[in-house]
PDB file of N, CA, C and O in Angstrom:
ATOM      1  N   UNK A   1     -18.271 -13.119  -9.488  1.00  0.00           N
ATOM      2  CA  UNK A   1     -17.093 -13.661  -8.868  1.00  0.00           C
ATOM      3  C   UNK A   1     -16.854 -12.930  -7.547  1.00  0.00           C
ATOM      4  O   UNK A   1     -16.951 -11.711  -7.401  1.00  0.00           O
ATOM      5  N   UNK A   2     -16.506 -13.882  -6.534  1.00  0.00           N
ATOM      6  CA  UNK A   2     -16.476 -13.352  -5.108  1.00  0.00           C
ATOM      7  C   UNK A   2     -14.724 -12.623  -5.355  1.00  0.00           C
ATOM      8  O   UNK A   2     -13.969 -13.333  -6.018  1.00  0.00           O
ATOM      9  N   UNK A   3     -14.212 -11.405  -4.882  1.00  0.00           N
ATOM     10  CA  UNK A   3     -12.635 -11.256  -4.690  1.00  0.00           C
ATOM     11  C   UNK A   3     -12.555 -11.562  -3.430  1.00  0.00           C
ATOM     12  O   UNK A   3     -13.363 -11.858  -2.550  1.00  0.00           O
ATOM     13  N   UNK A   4     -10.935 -11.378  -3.543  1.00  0.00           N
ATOM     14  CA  UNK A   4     -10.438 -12.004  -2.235  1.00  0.00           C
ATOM     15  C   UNK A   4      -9.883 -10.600  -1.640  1.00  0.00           C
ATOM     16  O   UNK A   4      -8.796 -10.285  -2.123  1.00  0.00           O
ATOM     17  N   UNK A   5     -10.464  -9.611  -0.597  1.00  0.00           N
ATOM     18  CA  UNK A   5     -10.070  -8.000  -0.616  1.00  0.00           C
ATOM     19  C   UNK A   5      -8.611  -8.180   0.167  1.00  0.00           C
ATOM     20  O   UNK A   5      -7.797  -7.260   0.096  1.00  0.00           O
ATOM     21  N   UNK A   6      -8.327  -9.293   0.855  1.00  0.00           N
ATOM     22  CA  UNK A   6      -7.323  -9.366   1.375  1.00  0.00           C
ATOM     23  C   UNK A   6      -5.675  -9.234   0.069  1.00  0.00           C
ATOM     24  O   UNK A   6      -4.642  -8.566   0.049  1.00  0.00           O
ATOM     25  N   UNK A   7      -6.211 -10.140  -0.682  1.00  0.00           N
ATOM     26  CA  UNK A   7      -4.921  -9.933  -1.447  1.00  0.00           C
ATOM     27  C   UNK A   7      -5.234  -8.488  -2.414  1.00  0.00           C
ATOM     28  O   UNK A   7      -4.297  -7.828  -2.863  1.00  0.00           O
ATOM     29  N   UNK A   8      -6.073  -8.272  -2.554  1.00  0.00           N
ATOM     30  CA  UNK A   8      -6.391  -6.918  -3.103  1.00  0.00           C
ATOM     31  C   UNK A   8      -5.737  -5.850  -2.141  1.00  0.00           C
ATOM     32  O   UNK A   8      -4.951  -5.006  -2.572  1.00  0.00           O
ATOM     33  N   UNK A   9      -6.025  -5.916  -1.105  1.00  0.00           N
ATOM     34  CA  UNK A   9      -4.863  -5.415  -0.078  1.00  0.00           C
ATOM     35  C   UNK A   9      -3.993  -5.124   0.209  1.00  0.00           C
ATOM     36  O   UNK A   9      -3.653  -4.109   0.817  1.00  0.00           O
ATOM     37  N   UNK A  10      -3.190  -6.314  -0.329  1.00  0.00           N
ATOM     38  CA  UNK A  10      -2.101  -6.600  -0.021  1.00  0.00           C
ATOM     39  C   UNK A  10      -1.350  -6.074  -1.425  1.00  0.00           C
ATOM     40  O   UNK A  10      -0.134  -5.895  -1.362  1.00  0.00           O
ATOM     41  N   UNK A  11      -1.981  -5.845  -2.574  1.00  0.00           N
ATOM     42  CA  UNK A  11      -1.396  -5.568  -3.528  1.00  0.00           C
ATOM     43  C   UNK A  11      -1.058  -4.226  -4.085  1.00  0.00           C
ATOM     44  O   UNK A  11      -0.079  -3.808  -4.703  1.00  0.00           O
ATOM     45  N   UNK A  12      -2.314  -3.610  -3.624  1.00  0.00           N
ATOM     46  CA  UNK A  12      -2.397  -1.815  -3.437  1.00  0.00           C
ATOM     47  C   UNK A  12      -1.402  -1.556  -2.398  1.00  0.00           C
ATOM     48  O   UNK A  12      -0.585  -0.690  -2.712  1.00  0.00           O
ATOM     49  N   UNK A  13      -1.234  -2.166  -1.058  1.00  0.00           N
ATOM     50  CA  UNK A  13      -0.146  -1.676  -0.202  1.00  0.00           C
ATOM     51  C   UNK A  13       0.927  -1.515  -1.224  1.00  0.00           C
ATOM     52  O   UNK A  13       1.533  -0.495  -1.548  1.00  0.00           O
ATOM     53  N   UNK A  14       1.032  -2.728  -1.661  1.00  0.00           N
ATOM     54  CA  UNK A  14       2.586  -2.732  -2.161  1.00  0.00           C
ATOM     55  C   UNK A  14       3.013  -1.789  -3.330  1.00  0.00           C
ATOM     56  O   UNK A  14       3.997  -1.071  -3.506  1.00  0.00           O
ATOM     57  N   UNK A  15       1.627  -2.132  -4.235  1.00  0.00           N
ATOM     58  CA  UNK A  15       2.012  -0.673  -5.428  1.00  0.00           C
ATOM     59  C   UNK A  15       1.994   0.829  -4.554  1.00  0.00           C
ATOM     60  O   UNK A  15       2.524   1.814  -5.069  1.00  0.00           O
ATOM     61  N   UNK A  16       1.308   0.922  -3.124  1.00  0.00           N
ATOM     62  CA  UNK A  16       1.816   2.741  -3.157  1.00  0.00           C
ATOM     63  C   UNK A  16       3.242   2.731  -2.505  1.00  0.00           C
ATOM     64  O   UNK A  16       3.417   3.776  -1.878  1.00  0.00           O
ATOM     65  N   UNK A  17       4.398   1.820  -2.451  1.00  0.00           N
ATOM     66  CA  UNK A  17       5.465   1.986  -2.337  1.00  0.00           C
ATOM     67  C   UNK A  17       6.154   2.645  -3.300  1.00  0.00           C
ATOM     68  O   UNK A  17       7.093   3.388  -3.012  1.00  0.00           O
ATOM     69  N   UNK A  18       5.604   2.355  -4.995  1.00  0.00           N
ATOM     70  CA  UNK A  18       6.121   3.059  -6.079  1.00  0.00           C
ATOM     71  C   UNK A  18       5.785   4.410  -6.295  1.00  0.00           C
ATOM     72  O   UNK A  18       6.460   5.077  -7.080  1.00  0.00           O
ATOM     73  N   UNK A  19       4.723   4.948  -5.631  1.00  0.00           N
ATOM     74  CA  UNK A  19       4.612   5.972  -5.296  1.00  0.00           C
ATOM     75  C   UNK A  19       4.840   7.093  -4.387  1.00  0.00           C
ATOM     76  O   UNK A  19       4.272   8.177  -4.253  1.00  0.00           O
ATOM     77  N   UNK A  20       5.978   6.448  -3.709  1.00  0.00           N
ATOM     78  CA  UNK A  20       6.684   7.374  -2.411  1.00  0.00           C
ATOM     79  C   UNK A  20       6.960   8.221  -2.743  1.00  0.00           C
ATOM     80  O   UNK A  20       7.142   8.273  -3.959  1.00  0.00           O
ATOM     81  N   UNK A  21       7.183   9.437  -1.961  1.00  0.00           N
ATOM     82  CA  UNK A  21       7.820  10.408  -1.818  1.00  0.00           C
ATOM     83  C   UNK A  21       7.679  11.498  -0.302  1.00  0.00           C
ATOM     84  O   UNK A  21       6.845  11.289   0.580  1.00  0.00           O
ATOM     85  N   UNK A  22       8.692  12.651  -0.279  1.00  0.00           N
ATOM     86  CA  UNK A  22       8.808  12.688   0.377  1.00  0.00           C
ATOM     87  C   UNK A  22       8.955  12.480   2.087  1.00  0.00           C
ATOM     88  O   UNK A  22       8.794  13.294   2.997  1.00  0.00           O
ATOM     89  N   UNK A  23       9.305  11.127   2.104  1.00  0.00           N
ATOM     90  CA  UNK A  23       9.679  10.165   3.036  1.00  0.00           C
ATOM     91  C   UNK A  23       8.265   9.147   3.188  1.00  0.00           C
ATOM     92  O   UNK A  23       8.510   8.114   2.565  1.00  0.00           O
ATOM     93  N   UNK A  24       6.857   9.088   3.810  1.00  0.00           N
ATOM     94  CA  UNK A  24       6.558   8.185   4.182  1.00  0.00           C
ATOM     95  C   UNK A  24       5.194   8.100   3.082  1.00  0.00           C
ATOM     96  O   UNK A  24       4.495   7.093   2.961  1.00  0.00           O
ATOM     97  N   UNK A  25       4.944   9.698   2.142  1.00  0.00           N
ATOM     98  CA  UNK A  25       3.801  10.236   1.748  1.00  0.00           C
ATOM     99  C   UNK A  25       3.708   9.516   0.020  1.00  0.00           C
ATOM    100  O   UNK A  25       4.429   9.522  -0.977  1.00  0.00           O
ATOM    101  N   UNK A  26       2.245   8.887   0.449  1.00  0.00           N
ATOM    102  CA  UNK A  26       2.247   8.521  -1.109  1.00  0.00           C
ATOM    103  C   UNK A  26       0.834   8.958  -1.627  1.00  0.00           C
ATOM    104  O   UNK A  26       0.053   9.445  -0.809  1.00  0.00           O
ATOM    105  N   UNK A  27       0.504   8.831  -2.777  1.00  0.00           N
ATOM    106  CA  UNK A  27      -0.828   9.240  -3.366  1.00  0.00           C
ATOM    107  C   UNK A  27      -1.653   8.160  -3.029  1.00  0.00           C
ATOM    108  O   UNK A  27      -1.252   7.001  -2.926  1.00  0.00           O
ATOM    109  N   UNK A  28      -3.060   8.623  -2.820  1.00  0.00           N
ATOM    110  CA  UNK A  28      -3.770   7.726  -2.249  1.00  0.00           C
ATOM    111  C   UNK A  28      -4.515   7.750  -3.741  1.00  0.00           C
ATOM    112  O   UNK A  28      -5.473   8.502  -3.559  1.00  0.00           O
ATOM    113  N   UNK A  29      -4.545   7.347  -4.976  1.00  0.00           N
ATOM    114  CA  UNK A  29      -5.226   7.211  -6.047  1.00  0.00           C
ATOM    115  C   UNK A  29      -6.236   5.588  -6.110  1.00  0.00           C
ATOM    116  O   UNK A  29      -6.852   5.157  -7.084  1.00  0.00           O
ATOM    117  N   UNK A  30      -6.159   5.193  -5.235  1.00  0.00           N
ATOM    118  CA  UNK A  30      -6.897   3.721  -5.608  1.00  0.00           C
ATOM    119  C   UNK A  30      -8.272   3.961  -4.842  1.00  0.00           C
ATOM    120  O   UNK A  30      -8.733   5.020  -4.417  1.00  0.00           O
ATOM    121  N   UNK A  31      -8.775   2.724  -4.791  1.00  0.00           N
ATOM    122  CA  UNK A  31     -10.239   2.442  -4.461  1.00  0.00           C
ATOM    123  C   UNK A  31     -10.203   2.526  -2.748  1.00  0.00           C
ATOM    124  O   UNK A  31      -9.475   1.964  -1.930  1.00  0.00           O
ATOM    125  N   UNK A  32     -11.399   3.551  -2.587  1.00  0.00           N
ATOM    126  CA  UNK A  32     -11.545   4.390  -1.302  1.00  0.00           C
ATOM    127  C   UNK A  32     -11.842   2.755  -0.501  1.00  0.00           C
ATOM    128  O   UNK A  32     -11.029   2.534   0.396  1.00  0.00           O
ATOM    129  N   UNK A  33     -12.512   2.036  -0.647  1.00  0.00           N
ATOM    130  CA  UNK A  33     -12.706   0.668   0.392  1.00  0.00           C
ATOM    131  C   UNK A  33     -11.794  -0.171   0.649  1.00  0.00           C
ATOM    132  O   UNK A  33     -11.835  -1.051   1.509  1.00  0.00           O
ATOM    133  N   UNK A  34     -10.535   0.183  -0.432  1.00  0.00           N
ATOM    134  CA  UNK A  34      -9.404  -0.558   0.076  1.00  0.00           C
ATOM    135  C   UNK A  34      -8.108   0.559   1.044  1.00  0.00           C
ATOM    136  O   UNK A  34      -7.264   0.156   1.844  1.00  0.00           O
ATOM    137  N   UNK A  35      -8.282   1.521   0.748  1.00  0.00           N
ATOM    138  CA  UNK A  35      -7.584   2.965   1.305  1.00  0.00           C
ATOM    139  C   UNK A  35      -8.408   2.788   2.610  1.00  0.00           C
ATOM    140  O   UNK A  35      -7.669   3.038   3.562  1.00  0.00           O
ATOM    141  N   UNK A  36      -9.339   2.537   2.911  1.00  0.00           N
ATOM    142  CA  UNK A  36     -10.262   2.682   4.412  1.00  0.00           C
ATOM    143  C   UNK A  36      -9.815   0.976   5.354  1.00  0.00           C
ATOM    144  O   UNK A  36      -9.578   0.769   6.544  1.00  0.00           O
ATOM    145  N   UNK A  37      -9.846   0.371   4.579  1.00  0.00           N
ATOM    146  CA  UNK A  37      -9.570  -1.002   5.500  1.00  0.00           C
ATOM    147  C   UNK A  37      -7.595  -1.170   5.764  1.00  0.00           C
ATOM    148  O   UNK A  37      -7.079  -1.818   6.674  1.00  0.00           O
ATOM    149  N   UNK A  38      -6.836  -0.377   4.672  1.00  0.00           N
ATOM    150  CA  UNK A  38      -5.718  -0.046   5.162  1.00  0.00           C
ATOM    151  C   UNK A  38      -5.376   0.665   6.139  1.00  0.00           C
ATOM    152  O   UNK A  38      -4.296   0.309   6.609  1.00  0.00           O
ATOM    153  N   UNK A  39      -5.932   1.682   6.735  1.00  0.00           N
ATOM    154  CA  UNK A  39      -5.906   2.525   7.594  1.00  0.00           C
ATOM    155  C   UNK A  39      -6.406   1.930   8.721  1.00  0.00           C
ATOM    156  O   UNK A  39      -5.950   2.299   9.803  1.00  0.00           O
ATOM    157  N   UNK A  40      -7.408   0.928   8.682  1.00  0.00           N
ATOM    158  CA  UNK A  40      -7.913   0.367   9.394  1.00  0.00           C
ATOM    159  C   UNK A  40      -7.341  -0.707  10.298  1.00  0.00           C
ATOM    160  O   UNK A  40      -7.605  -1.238  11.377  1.00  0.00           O
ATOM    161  N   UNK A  41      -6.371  -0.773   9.278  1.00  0.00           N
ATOM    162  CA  UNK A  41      -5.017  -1.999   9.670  1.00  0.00           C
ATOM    163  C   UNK A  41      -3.841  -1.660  10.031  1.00  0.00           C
ATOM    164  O   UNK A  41      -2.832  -2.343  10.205  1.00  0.00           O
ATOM    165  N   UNK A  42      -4.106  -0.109  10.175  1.00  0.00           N
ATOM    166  CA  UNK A  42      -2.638   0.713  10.745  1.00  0.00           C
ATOM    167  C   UNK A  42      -1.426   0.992   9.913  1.00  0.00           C
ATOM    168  O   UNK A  42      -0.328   1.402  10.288  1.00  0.00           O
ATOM    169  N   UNK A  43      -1.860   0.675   8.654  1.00  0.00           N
ATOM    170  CA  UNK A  43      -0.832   0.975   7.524  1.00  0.00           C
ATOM    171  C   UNK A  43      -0.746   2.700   6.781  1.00  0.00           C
ATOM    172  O   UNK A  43       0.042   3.340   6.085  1.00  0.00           O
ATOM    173  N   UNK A  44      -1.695   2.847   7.248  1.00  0.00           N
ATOM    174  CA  UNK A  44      -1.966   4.666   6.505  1.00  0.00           C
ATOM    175  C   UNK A  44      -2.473   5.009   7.300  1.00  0.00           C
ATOM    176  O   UNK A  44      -3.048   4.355   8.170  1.00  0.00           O
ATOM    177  N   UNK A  45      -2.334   6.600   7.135  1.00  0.00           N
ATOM    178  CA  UNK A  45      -2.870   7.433   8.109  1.00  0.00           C
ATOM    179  C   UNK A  45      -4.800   7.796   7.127  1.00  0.00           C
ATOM    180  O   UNK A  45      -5.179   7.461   6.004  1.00  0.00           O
ATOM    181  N   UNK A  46      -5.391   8.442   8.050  1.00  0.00           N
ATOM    182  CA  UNK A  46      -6.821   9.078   7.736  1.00  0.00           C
ATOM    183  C   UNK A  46      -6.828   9.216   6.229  1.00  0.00           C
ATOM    184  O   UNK A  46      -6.270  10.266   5.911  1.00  0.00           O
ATOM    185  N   UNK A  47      -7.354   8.379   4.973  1.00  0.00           N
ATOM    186  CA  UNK A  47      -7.407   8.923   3.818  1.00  0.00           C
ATOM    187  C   UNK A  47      -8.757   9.720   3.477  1.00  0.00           C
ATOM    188  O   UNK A  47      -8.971  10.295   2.410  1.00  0.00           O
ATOM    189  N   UNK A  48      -9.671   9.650   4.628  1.00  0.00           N
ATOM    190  CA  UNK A  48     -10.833  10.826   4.662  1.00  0.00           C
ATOM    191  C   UNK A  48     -10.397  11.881   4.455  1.00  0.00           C
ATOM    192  O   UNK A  48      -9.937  12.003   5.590  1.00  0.00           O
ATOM    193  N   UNK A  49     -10.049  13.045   3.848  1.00  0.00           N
ATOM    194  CA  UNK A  49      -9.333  14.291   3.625  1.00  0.00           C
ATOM    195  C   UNK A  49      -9.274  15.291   2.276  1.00  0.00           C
ATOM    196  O   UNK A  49      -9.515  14.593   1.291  1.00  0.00           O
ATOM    197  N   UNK A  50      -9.097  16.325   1.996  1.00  0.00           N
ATOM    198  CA  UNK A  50      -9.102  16.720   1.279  1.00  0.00           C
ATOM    199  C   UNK A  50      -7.550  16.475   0.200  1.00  0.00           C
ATOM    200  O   UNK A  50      -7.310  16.925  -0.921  1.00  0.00           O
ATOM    201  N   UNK A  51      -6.994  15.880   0.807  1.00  0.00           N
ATOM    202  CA  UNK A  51      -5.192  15.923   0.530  1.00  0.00           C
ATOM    203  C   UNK A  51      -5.467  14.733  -0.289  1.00  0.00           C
ATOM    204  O   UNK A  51      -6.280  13.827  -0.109  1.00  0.00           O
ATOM    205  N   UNK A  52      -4.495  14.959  -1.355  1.00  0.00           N
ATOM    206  CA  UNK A  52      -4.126  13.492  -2.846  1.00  0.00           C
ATOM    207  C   UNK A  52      -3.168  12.839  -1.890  1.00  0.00           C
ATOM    208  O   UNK A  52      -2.268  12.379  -2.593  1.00  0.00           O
ATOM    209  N   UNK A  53      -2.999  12.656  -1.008  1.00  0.00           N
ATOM    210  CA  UNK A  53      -1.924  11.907  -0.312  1.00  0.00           C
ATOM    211  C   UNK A  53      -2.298  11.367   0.894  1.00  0.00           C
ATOM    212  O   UNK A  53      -3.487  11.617   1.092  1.00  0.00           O
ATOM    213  N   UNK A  54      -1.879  10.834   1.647  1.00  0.00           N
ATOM    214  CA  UNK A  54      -2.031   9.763   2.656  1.00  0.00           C
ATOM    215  C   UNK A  54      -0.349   9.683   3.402  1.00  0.00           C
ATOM    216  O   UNK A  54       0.521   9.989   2.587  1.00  0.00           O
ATOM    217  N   UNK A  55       0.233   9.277   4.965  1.00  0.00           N
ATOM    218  CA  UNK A  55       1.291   8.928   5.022  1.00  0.00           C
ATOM    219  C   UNK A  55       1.180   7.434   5.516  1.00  0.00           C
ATOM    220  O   UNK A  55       0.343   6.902   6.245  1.00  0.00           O
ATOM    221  N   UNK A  56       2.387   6.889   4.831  1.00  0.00           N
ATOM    222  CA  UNK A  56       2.667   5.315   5.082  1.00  0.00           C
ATOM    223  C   UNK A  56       2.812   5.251   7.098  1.00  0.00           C
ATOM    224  O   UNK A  56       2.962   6.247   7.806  1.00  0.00           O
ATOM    225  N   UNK A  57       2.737   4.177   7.466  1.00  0.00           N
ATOM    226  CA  UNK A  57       2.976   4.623   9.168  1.00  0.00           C
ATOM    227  C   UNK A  57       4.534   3.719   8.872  1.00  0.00           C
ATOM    228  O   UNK A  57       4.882   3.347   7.752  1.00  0.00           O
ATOM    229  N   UNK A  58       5.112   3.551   9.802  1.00  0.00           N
ATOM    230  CA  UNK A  58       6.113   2.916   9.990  1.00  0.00           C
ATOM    231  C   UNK A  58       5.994   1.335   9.429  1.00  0.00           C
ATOM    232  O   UNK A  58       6.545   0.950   8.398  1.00  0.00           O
ATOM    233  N   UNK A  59       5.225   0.554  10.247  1.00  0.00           N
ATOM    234  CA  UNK A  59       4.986  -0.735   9.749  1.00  0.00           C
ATOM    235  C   UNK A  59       4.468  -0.645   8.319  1.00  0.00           C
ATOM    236  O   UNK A  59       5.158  -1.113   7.413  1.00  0.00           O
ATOM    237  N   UNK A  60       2.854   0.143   7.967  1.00  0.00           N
ATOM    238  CA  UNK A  60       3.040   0.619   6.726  1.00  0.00           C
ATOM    239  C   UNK A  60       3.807   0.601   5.705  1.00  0.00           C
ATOM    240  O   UNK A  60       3.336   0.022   4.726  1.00  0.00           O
ATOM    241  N   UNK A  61       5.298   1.236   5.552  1.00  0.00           N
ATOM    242  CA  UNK A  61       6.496   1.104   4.926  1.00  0.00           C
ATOM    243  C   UNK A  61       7.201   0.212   5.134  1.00  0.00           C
ATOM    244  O   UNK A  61       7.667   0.017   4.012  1.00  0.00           O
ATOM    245  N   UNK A  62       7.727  -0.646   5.902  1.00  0.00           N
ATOM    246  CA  UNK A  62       8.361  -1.904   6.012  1.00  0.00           C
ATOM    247  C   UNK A  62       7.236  -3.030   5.390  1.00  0.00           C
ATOM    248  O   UNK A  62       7.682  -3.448   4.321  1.00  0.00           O
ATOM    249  N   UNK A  63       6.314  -3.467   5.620  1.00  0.00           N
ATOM    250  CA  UNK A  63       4.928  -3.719   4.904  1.00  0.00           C
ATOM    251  C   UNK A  63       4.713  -3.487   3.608  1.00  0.00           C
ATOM    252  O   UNK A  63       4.456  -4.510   2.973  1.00  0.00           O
ATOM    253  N   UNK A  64       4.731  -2.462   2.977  1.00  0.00           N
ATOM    254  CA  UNK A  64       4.596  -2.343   1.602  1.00  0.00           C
ATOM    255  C   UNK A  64       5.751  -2.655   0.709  1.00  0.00           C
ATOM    256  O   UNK A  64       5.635  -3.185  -0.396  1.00  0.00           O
ATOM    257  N   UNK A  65       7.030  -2.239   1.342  1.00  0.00           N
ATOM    258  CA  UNK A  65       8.431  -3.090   0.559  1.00  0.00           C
ATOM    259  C   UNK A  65       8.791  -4.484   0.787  1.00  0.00           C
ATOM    260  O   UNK A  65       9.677  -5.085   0.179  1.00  0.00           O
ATOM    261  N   UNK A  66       7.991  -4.988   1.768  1.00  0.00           N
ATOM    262  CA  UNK A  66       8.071  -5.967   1.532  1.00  0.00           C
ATOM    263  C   UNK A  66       7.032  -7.185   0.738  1.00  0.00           C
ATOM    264  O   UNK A  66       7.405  -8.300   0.373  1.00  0.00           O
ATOM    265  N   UNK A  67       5.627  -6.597   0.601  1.00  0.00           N
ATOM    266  CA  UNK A  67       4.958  -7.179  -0.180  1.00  0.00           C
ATOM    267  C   UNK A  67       5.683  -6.492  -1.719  1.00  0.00           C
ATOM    268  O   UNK A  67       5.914  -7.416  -2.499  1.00  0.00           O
ATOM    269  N   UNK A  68       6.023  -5.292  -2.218  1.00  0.00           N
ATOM    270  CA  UNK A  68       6.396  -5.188  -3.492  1.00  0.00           C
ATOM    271  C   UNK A  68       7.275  -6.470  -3.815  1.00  0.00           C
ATOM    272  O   UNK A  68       7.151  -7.332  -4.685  1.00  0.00           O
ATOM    273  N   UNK A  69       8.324  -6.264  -2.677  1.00  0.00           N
ATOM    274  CA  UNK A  69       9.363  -7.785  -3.230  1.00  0.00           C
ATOM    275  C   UNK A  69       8.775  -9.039  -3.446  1.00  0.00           C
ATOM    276  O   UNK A  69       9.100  -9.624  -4.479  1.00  0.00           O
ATOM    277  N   UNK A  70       7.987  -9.565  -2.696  1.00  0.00           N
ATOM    278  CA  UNK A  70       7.128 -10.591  -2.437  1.00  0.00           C
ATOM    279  C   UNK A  70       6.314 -10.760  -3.924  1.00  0.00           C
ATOM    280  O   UNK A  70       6.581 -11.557  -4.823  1.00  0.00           O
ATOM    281  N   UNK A  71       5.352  -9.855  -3.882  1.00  0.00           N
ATOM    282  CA  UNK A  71       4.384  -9.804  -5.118  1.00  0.00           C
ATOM    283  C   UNK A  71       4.950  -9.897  -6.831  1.00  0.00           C
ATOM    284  O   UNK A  71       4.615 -10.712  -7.692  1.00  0.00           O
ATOM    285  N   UNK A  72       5.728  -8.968  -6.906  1.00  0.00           N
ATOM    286  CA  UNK A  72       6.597  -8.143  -7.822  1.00  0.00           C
ATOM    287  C   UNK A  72       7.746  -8.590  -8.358  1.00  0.00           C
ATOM    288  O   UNK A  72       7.961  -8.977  -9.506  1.00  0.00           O
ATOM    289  N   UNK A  73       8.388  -8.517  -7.535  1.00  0.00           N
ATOM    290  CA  UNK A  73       9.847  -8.833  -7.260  1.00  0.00           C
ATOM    291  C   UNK A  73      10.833 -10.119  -8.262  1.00  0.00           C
ATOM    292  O   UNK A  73      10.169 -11.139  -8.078  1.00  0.00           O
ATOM    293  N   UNK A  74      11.378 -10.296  -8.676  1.00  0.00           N
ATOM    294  CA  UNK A  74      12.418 -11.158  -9.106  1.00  0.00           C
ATOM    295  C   UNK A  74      13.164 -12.543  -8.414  1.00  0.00           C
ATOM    296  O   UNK A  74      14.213 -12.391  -7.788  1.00  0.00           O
ATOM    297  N   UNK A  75      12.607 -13.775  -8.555  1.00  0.00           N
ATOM    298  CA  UNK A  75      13.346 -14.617  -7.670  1.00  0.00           C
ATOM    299  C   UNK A  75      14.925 -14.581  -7.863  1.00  0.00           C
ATOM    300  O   UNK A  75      15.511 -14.693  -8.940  1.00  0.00           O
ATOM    301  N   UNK A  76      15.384 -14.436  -6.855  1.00  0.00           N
ATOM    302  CA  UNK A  76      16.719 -14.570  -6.886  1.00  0.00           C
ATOM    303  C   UNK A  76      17.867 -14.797  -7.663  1.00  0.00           C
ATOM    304  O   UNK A  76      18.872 -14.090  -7.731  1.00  0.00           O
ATOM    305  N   UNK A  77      17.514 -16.313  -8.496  1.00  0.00           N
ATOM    306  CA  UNK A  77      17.872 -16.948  -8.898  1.00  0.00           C
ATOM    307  C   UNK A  77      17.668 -16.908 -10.561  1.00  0.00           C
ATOM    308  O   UNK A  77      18.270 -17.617 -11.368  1.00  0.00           O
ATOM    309  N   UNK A  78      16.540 -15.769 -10.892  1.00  0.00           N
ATOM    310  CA  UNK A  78      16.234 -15.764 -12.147  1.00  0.00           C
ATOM    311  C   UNK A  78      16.582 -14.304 -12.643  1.00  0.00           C
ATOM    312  O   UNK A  78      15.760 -13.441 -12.951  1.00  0.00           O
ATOM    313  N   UNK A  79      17.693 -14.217 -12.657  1.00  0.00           N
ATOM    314  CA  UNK A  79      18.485 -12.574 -13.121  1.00  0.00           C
ATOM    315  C   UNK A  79      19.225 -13.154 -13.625  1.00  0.00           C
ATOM    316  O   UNK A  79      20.152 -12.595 -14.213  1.00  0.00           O
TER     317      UNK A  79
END
């Protein structure tokens, strides 16, 4: 089966939002080819490193809360 790395992408962005902390820094625990094409896309900083962490960039974080809502999230109307 071919994946689609884009929504694979798009889905890891959004889960390392649940992993924030200290303001922009989240654990970089997922798959290094999707951590490399994020960075690549200006969403994370260098995950080449010795560090369990990575920082979100600005767009990064507006980007990842908004795919969590998107992906994740609760329609409106169904609470």
């Amino acid at each position: 089966m071919e994946l689609d790395t884009d929504k694979i992408d798009q889905a890891v962005l959004a889960l390392l939002s649940l992993g924030r902390h200290d303001g922009y820094r989240v654990w970089k625990g997922f798959d290094w080819a999707v951590m490399n094409r994020l960075h690549e896309h200006g969403y994370i900083t260098d995950p080449v490193s010795k560090a369990h962490s990575v920082l979100l960039t600005e767009e990064g974080a507006r980007e990842s809360e908004r795919l969590l809502c998107e992906l994740f999230g609760w329609p409106q109307d169904a609470r």
